[in-house]
Residue, then its C-alpha position, 0 to 999 in steps of 0.5 A: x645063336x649070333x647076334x651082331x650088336x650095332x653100337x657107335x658107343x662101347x666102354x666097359x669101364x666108364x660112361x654107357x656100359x649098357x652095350x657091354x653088360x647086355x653082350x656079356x650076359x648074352x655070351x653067358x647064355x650061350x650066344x655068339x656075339x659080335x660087336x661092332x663099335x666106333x672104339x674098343x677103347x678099353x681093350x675088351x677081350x671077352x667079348x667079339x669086338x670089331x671097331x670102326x675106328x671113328x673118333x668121337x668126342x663130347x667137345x666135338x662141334x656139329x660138323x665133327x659129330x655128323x661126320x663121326x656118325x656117318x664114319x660109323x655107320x658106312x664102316x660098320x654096315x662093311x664090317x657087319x655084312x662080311x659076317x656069316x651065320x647071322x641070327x638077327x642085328x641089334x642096334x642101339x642109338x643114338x646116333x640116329x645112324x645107327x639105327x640106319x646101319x642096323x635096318x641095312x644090314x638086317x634088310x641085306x641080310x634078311x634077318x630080324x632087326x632089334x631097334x634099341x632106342x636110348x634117346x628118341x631121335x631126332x626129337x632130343x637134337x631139334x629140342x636142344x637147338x642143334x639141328x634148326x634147319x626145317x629141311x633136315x629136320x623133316x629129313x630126320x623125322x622121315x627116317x626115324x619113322x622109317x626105323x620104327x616101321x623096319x624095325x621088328x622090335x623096339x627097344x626103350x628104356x622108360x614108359x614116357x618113351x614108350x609113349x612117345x612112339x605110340x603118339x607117332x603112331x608106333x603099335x604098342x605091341x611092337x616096344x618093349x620097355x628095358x629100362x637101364x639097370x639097377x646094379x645091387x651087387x656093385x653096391x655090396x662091396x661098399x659099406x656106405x661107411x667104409x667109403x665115406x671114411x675113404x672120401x673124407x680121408x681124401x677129401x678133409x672138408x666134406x667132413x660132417x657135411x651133407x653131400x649131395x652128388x652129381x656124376x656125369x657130363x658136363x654137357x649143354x643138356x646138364x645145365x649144371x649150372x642149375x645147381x651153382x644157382x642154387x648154392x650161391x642163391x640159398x647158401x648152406x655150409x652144411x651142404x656140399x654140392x660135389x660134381x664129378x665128370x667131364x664135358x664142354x662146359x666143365x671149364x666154365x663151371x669151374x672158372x664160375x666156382x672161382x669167379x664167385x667163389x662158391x665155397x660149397x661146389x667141389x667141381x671134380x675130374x672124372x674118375x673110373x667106374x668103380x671110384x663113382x660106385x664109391x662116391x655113391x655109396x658114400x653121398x647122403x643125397x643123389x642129383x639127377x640134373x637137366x636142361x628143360x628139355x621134356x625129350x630129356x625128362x623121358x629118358x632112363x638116366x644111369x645115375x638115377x638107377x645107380x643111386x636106387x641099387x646104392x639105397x640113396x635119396x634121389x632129387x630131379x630138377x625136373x618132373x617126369x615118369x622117374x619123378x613120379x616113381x620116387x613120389x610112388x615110393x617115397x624114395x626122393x624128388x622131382x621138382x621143375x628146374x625154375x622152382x630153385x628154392x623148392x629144390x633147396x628146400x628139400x635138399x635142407x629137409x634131408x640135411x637136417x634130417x638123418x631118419x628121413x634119409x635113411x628111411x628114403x634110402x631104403x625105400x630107394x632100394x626096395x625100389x630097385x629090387x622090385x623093378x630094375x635088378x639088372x639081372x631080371x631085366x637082361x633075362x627079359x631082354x635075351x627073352x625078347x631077342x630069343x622070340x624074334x631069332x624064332x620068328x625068322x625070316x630066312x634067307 
């Protein structure tokens, strides 16, 4: 079976590897993959790969970012459509163009499309202030309902997603939940000593200190600075705040860090996959952070699903499904962003307390096993593409 996989996004290395891992599994399960993508910037060999060659950037402004997507999707519609044999098109978003090229090309081809949702657009865009004209973004909801209703299947990564298209009237027999994934034997390799004896070789003044993690972007949405208020408001030497990543607003965390001179927030560059999954492994506490977006609380962060499989404690600044599972399973926290000492509270509460740590840890990996082993959840996935290539519909 073919399948031609629609993604403006794909790294095999770094940042969202979701589209790589679900193409090799796939592969190894006997289909034929074809990836289209804006930038095969890691040189991807065992996998199919045809790239738009549209430049993207997180520090790009709104104009440059509208016109990446649209670069994308004209020249990803060309590329899919000279493609033969084709089962069914998958595409996943955001973008929200993405999504139209997908439709398209299953439209034109008149096969099966599989509409991955990874952020509900434009919801996310108009909360965060980026799109404010009323015009475009009626014009945005128009064709995000038109997706939903082309689509032969949807594909979310969290209950509260799922939810929110049931509320815009999307039937439920329509979405399936697929939730990002728990890599476990990524985390076997790593004794959680062995890595904190090579971060604090490298590292000599996080020596004896909880470490409290943060990888990722450095972006508008992250409101990192959420967590530099907290280290100057509620000052703990026994507590490091360590950032690691990249993003439009790195630059002015780190002249802040050096303005008020934070002596516990380390602001790192951003480091290759592999040296993330051994900063995991040897932290004492995982951060989820976020802006006070409810769009953003419905998502399925990476690092969230990382900490599990790693067997850390995990804390939100924010409440949502995720929250609620780590109550569930005494695996971490969720507190709202504007309760800052609460947050410190618990952070102090796992400092202090070694058997807490480990107790949460392992909860955290029971967590993990149970729900969002990466296998299990690819295997359902490919289950779900194998019924709509059954279900057809001709050429």
């Amino acid at each position: 079976m073919k399948l031609i996989y629609i993604t403006q996004h794909f790294s095999s290395k770094s940042g969202l590897t979701r589209p790589y891992e679900i193409s090799k599994h796939l592969k190894k399960l006997g289909w034929e993959i074809l990836v289209v993508c804006g930038e095969n910037k890691d040189d991807v060999t065992d996998i199919v790969v045809k790239t738009t060659r549209t430049k993207y950037n997180q520090k790009y402004g709104f104009v440059k970012r509208v016109l990446s997507f649209v670069h994308y999707m004209l020249k990803s519609i060309l590329l899919a459509l000279k493609e033969k044999d084709v089962d069914a098109v998958y595409a996943s978003s955001p973008p929200i163009t993405v999504g139209i090229a997908g439709a398209l090309v299953a439209k034109m081809k008149h096969r099966s499309f599989i509409f991955e949702v990874r952020d509900v657009w434009p919801d996310a865009p108009i909360q965060l202030g980026f799109i404010q004209n009323r015009i475009l973004q009626k014009i945005m909801i128009r064709i995000e309902r038109w997706l939903y209703k082309a689509a032969d299947q949807i594909i979310v990564l969290s209950p509260a997603m799922e939810k929110n298209l049931v509320k815009k009237g999307v039937d439920v027999k329509k979405i399936k939940v697929i939730s990002n994934f728990a890599h476990l034997d990524r985390f076997r390799k790593w004794g959680g000593l062995d890595a904190r004896k090579q971060v604090e070789k490298q590292y000599p003044e996080l020596e004896e200190k909880c470490i409290c993690l943060y990888p990722g972007t450095f972006g508008f949405a992250n409101n990192l600075d959420f967590i530099l208020d907290v280290a100057t408001t509620f000052y703990n030497p026994n507590i490091a705040y360590v950032l690691i990543g990249d993003g439009k607003e790195k630059e002015n965390l780190v002249k802040r860090v050096k303005k008020e001179n934070i002596q516990n927030v380390f602001i790192l560059d951003g480091v290759s996959k592999e040296s993330v999954y051994a900063w995991i492994a040897a932290c004492d506490v995982g951060m989820v952070i976020l802006g006070d977006y409810p769009v953003l609380h419905e998502n399925s962060s990476n690092k969230f699903f990382d900490y599990l499989a790693a067997g850390k404690p995990v804390i939100l600044n924010f409440e949502g499904w995720q929250s609620q599972l780590l109550a569930e399973y005494k695996a971490g926290f969720g507190v709202r962003a504007e309760h800052k000492e609460a947050f410190y509270e618990i952070l102090k509460s796992l400092q202090e307390d070694l058997e807490q740590r480990k107790q949460m840890g392992k909860n955290a990996k029971t967590l993990a096993q149970q729900f969002f082993e990466r296998n299990q959840l690819l295997n359902q996935l490919e289950g779900v593409l194998t019924h709509q290539v059954g279900k057809g519909k001709g050429k």
